[in-house]
C-alpha positions in Angstrom: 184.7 47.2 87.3 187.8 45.4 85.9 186.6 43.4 83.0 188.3 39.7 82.5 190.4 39.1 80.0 189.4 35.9 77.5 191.8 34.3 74.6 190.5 33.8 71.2 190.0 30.1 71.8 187.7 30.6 75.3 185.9 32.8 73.0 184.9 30.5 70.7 184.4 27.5 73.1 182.3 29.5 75.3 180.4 30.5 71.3 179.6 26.8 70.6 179.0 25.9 74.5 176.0 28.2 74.4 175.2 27.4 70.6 175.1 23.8 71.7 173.0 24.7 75.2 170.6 26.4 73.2 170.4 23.4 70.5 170.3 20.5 73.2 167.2 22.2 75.1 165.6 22.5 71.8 166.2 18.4 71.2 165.4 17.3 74.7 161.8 19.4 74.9 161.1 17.5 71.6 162.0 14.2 72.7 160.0 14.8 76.0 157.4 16.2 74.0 156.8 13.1 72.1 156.9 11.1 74.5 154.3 13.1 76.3 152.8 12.5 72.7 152.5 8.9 72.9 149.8 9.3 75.5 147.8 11.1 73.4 146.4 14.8 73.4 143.3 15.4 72.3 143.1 18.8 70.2 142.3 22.3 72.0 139.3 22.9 69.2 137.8 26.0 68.4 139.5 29.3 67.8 142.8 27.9 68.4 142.7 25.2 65.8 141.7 27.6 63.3 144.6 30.1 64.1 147.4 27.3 64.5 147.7 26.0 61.1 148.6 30.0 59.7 150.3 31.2 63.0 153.0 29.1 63.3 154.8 28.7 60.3 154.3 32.7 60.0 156.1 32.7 63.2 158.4 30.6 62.4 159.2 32.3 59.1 159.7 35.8 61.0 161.7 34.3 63.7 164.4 33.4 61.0 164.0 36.5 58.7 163.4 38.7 61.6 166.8 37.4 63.7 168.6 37.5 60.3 167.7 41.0 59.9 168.3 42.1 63.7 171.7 40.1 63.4 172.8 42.1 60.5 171.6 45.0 61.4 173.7 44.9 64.8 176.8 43.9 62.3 176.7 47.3 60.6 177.0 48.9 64.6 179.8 47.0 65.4 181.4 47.3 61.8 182.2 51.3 62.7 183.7 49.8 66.5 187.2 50.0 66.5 188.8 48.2 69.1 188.4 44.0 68.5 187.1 43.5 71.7 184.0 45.4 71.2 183.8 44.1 68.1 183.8 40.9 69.9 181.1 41.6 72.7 179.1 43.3 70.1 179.0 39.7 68.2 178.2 37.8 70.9 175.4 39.9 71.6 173.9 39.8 67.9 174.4 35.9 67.9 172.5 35.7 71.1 169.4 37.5 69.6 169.3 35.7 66.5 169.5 32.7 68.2 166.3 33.5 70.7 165.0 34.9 67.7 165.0 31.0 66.3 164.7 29.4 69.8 161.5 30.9 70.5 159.6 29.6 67.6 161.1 26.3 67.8 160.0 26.1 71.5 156.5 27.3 70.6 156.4 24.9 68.0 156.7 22.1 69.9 154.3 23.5 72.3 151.6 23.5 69.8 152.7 20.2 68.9 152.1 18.9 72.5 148.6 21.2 72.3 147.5 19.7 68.9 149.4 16.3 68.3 150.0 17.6 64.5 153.1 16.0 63.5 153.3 18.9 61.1 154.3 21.0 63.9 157.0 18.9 64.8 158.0 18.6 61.3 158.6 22.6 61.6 160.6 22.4 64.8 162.7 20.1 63.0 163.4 22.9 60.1 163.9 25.5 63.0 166.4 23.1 64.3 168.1 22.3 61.1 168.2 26.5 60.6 169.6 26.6 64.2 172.5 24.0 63.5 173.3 25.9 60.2 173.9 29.1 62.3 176.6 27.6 64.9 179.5 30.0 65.3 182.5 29.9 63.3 185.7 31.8 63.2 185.3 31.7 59.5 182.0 33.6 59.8 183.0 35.7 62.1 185.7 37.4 60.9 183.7 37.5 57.5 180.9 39.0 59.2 183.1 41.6 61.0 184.9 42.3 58.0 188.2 41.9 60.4 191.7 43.4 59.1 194.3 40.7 58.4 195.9 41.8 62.2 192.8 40.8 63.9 192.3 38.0 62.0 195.4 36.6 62.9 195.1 37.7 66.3 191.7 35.1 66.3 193.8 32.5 64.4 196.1 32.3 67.9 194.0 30.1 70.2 196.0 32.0 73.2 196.0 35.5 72.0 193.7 37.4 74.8 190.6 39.4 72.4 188.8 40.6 75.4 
C-alpha cells in the first residue's frame, strides 16, 4: 500500500481541523442540551442520584490525568522512533487518545446534565472544555514533546516540506 505523502503545513491543519471537530461537537451537544434544558427534566432519583454527584467529577478527573498519562506514555515510544514520519503518525495517534480521553467525559457530562438538570454538571463540561482548548495542537508543543533535532524542526518550520 503506497502511503500519501503530506507537507508539514497539511499536518498541522488537518491537527487543529480535528482539534476543532472534536471541540465544536462538544459546544453544539451543550447548547442543544440546554435547550433541551429549558423544557425541564425532572431528576432520575434513586440510585443514580446518589452515584452522580461522586461519579462524575471522578471521571472527569481520570479522563484528564488518565489521557495525560497515556499521551506521555506513547511520547516515550515514539521518542526511540527514528524516522520523522513515524514520529509524526505516532503523535497523531497519542493526541487522538488524549483527546477521547477528555471528549468522553465531557460528553457524559452533559449527559448527566440533561438526566439531572444540575447546572453543576454543566459547570464541569465547561472545565473539560476549557482543558480541551488548552490542549489544541501546536508546532511549538510538538516538536517539544518529541524532543525533535534542530533538522526536523526546521523541516516542520517549512509549511511545504513533505513529513509524511
Amino acid at each position: 500500500m503506497e502511503s500519501i505523502s503530506q507537507t508539514a503545513g497539511a499536518y498541522f491543519k488537518s491537527l487543529k481541523v480535528l482539534h476543532s471537530a472534536l471541540l465544536g461537537g462538544i459546544v453544539f451537544f451543550a447548547v442543544v442540551s440546554i435547550a433541551l434544558q429549558q423544557d425541564g427534566a425532572e431528576s432520575v432519583g434513586g440510585l443514580v442520584d446518589m452515584l452522580m454527584p461522586f461519579f462524575i467529577p471522578v471521571l472527569s478527573v481520570a479522563g484528564i490525568v488518565g489521557g495525560d498519562f497515556v499521551f506521555k506514555s506513547r511520547l516515550q515510544r515514539i521518542a526511540g522512533l527514528d524516522s520523522l514520519k513515524d514520529k509524526m503518525d505516532g503523535y497523531r495517534s497519542a493526541l487522538i487518545i488524549k483527546f477521547a480521553l477528555i471528549e468522553g467525559p465531557a460528553l457524559l457530562t452533559i449527559i448527566a446534565f440533561i438526566q439531572t438538570g444540575r447546572y453543576l454538571y454543566l459547570g464541569i463540561a465547561l472545565l473539560l472544555l476549557m482543558v480541551f482548548v488548552y490542549y489544541s495542537p501546536k508546532k511549538s508543543k510538538l516538536i517539544s514533546d518529541l524532543q525533535l533535532t534542530k533538522n526536523d524542526s526546521d523541516l516542520l518550520d517549512n509549511p511545504e516540506s513533505e513529513i509524511i
